[in-house]
Residue, then its C-alpha position, 0 to 999 in steps of 0.5 A: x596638646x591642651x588649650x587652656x582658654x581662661x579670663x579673670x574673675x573679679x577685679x583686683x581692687x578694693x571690696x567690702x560688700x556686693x551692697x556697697x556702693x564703691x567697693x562691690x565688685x567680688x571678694x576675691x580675684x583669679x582667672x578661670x575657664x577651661x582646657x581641652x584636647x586641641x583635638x576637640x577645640x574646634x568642635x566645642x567652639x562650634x556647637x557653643x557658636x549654634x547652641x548661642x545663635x539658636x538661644x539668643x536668637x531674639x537678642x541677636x541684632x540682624x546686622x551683626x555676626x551671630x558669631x561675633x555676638x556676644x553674651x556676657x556671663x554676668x548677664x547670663x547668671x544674673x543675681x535672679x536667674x534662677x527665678x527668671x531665666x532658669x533656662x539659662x542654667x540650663x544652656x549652661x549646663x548642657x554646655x558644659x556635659x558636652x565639655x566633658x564628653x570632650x574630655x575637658x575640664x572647668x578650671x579657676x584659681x583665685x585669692x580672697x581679698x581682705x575686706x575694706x577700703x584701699x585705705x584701711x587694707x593698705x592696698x593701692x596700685x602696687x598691691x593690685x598689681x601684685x595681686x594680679x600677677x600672684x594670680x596669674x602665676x598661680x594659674x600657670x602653675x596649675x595648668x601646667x599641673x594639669x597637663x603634666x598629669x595629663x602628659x600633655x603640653x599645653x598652650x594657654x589663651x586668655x580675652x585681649x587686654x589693650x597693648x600696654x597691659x600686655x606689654x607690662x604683663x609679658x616679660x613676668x609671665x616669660x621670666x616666670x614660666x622660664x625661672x620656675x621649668x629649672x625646678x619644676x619640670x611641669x612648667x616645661x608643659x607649657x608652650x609660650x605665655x599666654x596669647x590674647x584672642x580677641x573674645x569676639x573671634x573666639x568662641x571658646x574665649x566666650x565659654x571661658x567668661x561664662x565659666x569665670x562669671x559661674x566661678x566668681x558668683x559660687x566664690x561670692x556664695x562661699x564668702x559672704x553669708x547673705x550671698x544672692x547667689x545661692x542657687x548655685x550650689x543647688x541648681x539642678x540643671x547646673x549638676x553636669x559642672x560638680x566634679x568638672x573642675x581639674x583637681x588643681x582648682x582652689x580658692x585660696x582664703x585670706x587669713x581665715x582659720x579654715x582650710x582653702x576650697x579645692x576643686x568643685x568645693x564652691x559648688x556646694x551647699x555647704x559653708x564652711x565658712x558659715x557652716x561649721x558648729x564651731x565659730x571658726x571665723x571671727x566677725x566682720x568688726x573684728x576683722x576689720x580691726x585685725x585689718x587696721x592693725x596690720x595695715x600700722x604694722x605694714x606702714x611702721x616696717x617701711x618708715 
């Protein structure tokens, strides 16, 4: 059996730009992580939990379990990492040769969001919780892709939410996984619905969030032109996660006249977005112009 441990990337509100002072926080939302043979869980988890207490040993308060301490990914790959702690590139990196020894896999899904304030994307509380869900449900799929191909079931674990999230989210995960086995097989591959741990009791909960924080900052150099993290895509020490995502990983672009980025795709120092000789995608004032158009044509069809 494979155990998927995953956690989100971004969040599922409004963005414009990481310089904006509201809408800041990522250009596209998903879940990400990692799946591995059960066989080889316990043995990741442990020497992610040793070569954490060794390299965060001055950081770690002597009152506190060196276990249950934890490092959050967006204060690992800080926006100057790569200047001013280039050796945690380099943890990383080992960490994550060491998940591929152990025949396991990088894993993301996300979606671009359209670009603007709630307002101007007609975008409020329901469409952040549909986007929610798409995300999920294109996860499950994925995984469950993945473990098919692997001719494996699979159990997916992700960081716990408070009771009232999961009591919402449950039942769509279960109708999903239940209404999608009658015509796609693979979803039979995955044991229950998603079970939320507790990332202070996982270590590989932990690992996850390292891997959605590496996700989500390739995701925000591919996306926007004047990205801070750039460095991803060149990084030496982060050469072990190029090839490492399973097949099925994509970010799934919004309204863009490009194809979606697949598998290690983010990874690169190439744009395809930015890149390409010919002008593929149109500037942001028209793009937001496209935005208000569709918004009046949302808001017209439900008067």
């Amino acid at each position: 059996m494979l155990l998927a441990y995953i956690d989100e990337i971004g969040s599922t509100g409004a963005f414009i730009h990481p310089n904006h002072n509201r809408f800041s926080d990522s250009p596209a939302f998903g879940y990400g992580g990692f799946i591995i043979p059960e066989e080889s869980a316990r043995e990741f988890g442990s020497y992610f939990a040793e070569r954490k207490k060794i390299f965060f040993r001055n950081e770690i308060p002597n009152n506190i379990d060196p276990g249950r301490w934890e490092k959050k990914g967006s204060d690992l790959l800080f926006a100057l990492a790569i200047n001013e702690r280039p050796q945690n590139l380099r943890l990383l990196g080992s960490l994550i040769s060491k998940l591929r020894k152990l025949d396991g896999h990088l894993f993301y899904y996300a979606e671009e969001k359209p670009i603007g304030t709630p307002k101007a994307t007609n975008c409020g509380a329901t469409e952040f919780r549909d986007r929610e869900e798409t995300a999920m449900r294109e996860t499950l799929n994925r995984i469950a892709r993945h473990a098919d191909y692997e001719d494996s079931r699979v159990l997916v674990m992700m960081d716990q939410i408070n009771e009232k999230s999961r009591i919402q989210r449950l039942p769509a995960m279960y109708a999903h996984i239940l209404g999608r086995a009658s015509e796609h097989q693979e979803m039979r591959r995955i044991v229950e619905p998603p079970m939320h741990i507790d990332s202070q009791l996982s270590t590989n909960i932990q690992f996850a969030d390292w891997i959605c924080s590496l996700a989500k900052r390739a995701i925000e150099y591919q996306l926007v032109e004047d990205s801070r993290y750039s460095w991803v895509s060149t990084a030496e020490a982060l050469t072990p996660a190029r090839g490492s995502f399973t097949y099925e990983s994509k970010l799934r672009l919004y309204h863009r006249a490009i194809d979606d980025l697949n598998h290690s795709s983010i990874l690169r120092p190439t744009r395809p977005l930015f890149n390409s000789k010919i002008n593929q995608t149109l500037d942001e004032e028209n793009r937001r112009k496209l935005e208000k158009v569709r918004a009046a044509t949302i808001k017209e069809a439900n008067n």
